[in-house]
C-alpha positions in Angstrom: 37.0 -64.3 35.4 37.1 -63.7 39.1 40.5 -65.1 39.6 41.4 -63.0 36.3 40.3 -60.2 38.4 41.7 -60.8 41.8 45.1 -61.5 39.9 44.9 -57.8 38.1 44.4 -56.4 41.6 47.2 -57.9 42.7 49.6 -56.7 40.6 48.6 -53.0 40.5 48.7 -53.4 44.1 52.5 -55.1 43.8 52.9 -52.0 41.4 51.7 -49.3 43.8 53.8 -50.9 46.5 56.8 -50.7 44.3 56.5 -47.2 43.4 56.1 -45.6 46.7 58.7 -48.2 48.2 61.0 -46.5 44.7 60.0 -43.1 45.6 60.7 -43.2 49.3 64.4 -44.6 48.4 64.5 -41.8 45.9 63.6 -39.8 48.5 65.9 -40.8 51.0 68.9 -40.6 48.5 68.4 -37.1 48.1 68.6 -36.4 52.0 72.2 -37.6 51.6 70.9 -41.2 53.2 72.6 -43.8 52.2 68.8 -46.9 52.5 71.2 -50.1 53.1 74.0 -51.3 54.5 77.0 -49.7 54.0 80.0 -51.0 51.7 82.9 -52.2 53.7 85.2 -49.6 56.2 81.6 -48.5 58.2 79.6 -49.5 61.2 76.1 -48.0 62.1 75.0 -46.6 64.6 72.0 -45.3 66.2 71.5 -41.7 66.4 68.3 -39.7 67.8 66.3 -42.3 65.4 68.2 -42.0 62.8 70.7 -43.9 61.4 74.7 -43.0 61.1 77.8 -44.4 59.4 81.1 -43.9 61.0 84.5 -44.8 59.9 85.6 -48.4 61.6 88.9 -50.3 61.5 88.8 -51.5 58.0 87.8 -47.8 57.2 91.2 -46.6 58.1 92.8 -49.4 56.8 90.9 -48.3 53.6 91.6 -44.8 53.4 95.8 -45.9 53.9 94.7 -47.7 50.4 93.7 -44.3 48.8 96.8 -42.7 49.8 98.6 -45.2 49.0 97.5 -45.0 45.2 97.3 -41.2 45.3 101.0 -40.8 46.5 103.0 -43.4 45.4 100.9 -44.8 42.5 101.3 -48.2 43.6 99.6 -50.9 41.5 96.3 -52.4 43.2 98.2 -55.9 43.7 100.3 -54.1 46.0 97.8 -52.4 47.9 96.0 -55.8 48.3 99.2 -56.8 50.1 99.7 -54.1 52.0 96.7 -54.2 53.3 96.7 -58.4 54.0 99.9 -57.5 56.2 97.8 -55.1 58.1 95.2 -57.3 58.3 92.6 -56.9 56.1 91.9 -59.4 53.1 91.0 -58.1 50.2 90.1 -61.5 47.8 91.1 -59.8 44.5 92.3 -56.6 42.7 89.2 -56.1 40.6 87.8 -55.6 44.2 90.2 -53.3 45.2 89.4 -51.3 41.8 85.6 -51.5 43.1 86.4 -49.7 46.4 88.8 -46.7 45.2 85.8 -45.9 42.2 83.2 -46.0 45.1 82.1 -42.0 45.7 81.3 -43.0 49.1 84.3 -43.1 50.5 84.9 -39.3 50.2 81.0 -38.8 51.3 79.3 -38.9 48.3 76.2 -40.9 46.9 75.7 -42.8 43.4 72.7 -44.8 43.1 70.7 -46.3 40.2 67.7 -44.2 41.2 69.5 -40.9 41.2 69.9 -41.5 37.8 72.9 -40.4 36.8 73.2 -37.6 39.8 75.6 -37.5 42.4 74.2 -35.9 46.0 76.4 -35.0 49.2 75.8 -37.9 51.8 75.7 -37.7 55.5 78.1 -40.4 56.4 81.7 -39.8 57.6 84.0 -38.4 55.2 86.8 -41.7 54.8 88.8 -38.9 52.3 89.3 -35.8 50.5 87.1 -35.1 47.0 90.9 -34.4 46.0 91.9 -37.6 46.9 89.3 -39.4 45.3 89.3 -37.5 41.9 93.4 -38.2 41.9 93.2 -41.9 42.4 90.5 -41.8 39.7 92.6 -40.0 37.5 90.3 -37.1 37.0 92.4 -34.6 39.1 94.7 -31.8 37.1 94.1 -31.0 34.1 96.8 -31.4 31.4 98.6 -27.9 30.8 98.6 -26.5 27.0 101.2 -28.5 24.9 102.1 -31.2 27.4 101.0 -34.4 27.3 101.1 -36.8 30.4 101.0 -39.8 30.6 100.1 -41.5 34.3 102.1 -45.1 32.6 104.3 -44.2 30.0 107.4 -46.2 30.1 109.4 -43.3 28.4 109.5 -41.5 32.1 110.0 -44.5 34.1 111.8 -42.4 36.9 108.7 -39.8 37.3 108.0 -39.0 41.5 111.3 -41.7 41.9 113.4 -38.4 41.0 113.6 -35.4 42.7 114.5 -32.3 42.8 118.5 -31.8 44.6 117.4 -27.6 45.2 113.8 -28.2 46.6 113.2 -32.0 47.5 109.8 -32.2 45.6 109.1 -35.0 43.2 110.1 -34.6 39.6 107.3 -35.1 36.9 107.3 -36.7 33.1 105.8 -34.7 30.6 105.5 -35.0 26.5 106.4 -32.1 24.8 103.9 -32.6 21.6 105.9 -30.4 19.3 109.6 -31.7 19.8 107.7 -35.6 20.2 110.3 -35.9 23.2 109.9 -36.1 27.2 111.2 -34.9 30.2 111.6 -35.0 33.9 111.0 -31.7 35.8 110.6 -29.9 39.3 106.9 -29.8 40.6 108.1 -26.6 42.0 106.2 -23.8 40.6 109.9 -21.2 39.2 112.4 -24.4 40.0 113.0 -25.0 36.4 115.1 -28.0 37.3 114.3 -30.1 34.0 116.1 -32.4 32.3 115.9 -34.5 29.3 114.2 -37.7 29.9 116.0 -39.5 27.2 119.8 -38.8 29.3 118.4 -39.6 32.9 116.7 -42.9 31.6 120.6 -43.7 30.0 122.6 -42.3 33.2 120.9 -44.4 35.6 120.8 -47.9 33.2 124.5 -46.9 33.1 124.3 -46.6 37.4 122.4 -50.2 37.3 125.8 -51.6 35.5 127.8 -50.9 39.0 124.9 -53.8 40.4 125.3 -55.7 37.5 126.9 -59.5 38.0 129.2 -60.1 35.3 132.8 -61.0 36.0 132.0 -62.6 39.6 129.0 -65.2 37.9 131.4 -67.8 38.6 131.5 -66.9 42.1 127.3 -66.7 42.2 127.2 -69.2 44.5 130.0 -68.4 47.1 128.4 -64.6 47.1 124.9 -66.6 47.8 126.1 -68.1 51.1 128.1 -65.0 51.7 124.5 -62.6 51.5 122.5 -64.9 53.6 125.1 -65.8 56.2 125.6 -61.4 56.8 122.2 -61.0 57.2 121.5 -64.0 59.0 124.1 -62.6 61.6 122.6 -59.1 61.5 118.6 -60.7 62.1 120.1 -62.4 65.5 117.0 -61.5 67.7 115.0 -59.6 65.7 112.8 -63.0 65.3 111.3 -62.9 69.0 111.0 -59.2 69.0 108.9 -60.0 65.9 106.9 -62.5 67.6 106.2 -60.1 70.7 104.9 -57.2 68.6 102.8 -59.6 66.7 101.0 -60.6 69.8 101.1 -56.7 70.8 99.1 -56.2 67.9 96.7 -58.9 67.9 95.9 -57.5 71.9 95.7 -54.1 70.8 93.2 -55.0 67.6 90.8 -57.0 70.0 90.7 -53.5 71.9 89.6 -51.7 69.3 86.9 -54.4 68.6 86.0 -54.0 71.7 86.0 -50.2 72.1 84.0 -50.3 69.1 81.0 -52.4 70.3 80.9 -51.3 73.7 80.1 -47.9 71.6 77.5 -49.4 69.4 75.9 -50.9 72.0 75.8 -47.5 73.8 78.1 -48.8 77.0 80.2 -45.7 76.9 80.0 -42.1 75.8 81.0 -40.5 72.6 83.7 -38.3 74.2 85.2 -41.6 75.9 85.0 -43.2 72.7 87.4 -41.0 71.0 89.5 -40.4 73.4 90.9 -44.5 73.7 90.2 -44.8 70.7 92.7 -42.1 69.8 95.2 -43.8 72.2 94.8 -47.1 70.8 94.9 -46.1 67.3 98.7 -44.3 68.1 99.5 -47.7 69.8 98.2 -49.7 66.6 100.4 -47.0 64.1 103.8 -47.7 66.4 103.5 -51.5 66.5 102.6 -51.7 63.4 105.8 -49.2 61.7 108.1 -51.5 64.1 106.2 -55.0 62.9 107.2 -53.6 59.3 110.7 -52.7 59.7 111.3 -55.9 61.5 109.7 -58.1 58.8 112.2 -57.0 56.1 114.7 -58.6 58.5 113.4 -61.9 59.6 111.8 -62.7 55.9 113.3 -65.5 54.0 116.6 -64.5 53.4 117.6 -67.1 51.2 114.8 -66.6 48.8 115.1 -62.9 49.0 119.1 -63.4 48.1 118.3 -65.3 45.4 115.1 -63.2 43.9 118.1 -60.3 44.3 121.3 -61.8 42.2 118.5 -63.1 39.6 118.3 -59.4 38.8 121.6 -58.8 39.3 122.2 -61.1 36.2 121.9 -58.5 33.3 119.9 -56.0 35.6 120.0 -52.5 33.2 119.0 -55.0 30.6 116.2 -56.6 31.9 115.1 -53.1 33.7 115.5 -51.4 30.1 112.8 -53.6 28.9 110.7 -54.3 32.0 107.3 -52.5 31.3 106.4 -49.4 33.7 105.3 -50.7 37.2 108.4 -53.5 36.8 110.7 -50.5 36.3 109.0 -48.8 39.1 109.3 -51.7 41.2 112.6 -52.1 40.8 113.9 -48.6 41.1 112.2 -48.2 44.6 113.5 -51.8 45.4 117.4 -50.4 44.5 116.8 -46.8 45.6 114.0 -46.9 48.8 114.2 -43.1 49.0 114.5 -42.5 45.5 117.4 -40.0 43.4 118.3 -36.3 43.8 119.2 -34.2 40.6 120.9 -31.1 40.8 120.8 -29.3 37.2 123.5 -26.6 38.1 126.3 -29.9 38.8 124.4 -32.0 36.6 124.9 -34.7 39.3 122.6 -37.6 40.8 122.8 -39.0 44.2 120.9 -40.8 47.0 120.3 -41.6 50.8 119.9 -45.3 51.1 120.7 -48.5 49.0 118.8 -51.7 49.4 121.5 -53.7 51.4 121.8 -56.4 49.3 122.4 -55.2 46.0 124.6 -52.7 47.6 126.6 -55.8 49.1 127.0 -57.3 45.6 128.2 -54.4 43.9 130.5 -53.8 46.9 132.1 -57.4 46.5 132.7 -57.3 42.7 134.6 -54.1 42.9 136.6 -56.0 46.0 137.3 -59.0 43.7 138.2 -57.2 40.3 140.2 -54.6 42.8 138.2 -52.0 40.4 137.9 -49.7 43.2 135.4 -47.2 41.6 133.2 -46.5 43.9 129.5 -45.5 41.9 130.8 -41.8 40.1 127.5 -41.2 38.8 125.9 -41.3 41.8 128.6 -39.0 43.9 130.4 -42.1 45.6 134.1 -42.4 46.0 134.9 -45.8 46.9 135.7 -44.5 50.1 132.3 -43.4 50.6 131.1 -46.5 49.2 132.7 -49.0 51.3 131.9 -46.9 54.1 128.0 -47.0 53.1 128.5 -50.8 53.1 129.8 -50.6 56.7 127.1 -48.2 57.3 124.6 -51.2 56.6 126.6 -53.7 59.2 127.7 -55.6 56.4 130.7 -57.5 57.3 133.5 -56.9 54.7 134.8 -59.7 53.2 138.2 -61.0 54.3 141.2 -61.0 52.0 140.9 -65.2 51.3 137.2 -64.8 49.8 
């Protein structure tokens, strides 16, 4: 009966203890205090007492992975690559899906015992409220009699077109009533729009100037062609490579450094910031010039190949690719996208990916079918002189 006793004690002790331990996490919830350690992108530090989260390395690397998603609407696979490049691993993409739902990047607070309630926290703001909603798809609401649809593969070419008068980013739409969609201007009294049914048709027509057909049987010939230009073109660009990678590894350990020389209360706040504003602009340069050189010293060879693959019945297969494929490709072809002007009804664009530019170059050369690409305003003139523009060498008369 004693032991009985002493065991009922117990436990209503254990249950007091829980409660208050429950009510002072409750507690500290509400004061916008986030009770244990941080999710990833945030060191602590000691303030008056008190505890404080501040944005770190990862943190930045982080919020590039919001923006990335709110801008370009990239799929989480290729944010988890992005990010690997720059140097943070990321195992999975249901873990990327974790962090861009997580209300405390943009400063907020969810917790089991707020039940259900959402309270302002005190840590460092990572990014906007606007951000966040956008990413999570809870950011503009739909517009009477328009239906939107952030993956419909009838507007493939949604933010990939834009607007010839204004430069802004054209938009899909569903037009309930008519049960057809369309592409137009973002700008507010543009009223560039176009039918979404004829763009999706002009540029599978465009993709046919990319398409191999009559030079398959020189596939292999154009292979060794591609690689040997661009070998010649990436003469040097490998040890430049090298050096910036080793720039960037030294400038990374300075920020680690910086950073726990700050914890550990070795330097002032106002020092703080000030490097680490200076190495942070160092970091951003290396790492631009580490990305342009990488699309030069990458495996050709395999990149040729992954290239003339889709060059193979390429409006076909992009005609039934699903939506991110589509998307994929069209920024793969197009890297800053397509201009429409309603008023000439015209396309055109700034920049070809080098290698399908190349092949579509060479058939026209073979088949003496000097077209040039009409729908896209480009004379052959023009477009052999955007192939020398790339410092492609032009092949010789005996190819």
């Amino acid at each position: 009966m004693q032991q009985k006793l002493l065991f009922l004690f117990g436990e209503f002790d254990n249950q007091l203890r829980k409660q208050k331990c429950t009510a002072g996490i409750k507690e500290c919830l509400l004061r916008g205090d986030w009770p244990t350690a941080p999710p990833m992108g945030f060191d602590i530090i000691k303030d008056g007492g008190r505890r404080r989260f501040i944005v770190n390395s990862k943190g930045r690397l982080i919020r590039k992975a919001f923006e990335w998603k709110a801008r370009e609407n990239v799929t989480n696979e290729v944010i988890r690559e992005r990010l690997e490049f720059h140097g943070l691993k990321i195992k999975n993409n249901q873990r990327i899906s974790e962090i861009l739902r997580n209300p405390f990047y943009c400063g907020m607070l969810a917790h089991n015992m707020l039940e259900g309630k959402i309270v302002k926290g005190n840590q460092e703001i990572l990014i906007s409220r606007e951000i966040f909603l956008k990413v999570n798809g809870k950011l503009d609401q739909l517009p009477r009699g328009y239906n939107i649809n952030e993956e419909n593969v009838e507007i493939p070419l949604k933010r990939f077109l834009s607007c010839d008068g204004c430069g802004k980013a054209m938009r899909g739409y569903e037009v309930k009533k008519k049960r057809k969609h369309y592409y137009k201007c973002s700008t507010k009294g543009c009223n560039n729009n176009k039918s979404a049914e004829v763009l999706n048709a002009r540029f599978v027509h465009i993709l046919k100037y990319f398409e191999i057909n009559v030079a398959k049987d020189l596939l292999n010939l154009l292979r060794e062609q591609v690689v040997a230009t661009f070998n010649q073109m990436a003469i040097g660009k490998k040890d430049a490579y090298q050096e910036l990678s080793v720039q960037h590894k030294e400038i990374l350990a300075k920020i680690i450094r910086l950073e726990e020389r700050f914890v550990e209360e070795d330097i002032e706040r106002e020092l703080y910031r000030r490097y680490r504003l200076k190495y942070d602009i160092e970091k951003e340069e290396i790492e631009k010039n580490l990305l342009l050189l990488s699309k030069q010293v990458s495996n050709l060879e395999k990149v040729t190949n992954i290239a003339l693959k889709f060059c193979i019945e390429l409006p076909k297969k992009w005609f039934f690719a699903d939506y991110h494929t589509k998307q994929q490709l069209q920024q793969l072809l197009f890297p800053s996208g397509i201009f429409y002007d309603k008023k000439s009804d015209k396309c055109r664009t700034f920049k070809i990916n080098s290698v399908f530019l190349y092949v579509a170059y060479i058939q026209q050369v073979i088949t003496k079918k000097k077209s040039g690409i009409p729908e896209l305003c480009l004379e052959y003139s023009a477009f052999s002189a955007l192939v020398a523009g790339s410092r492609i060498e032009l092949p010789t008369s005996g190819l």
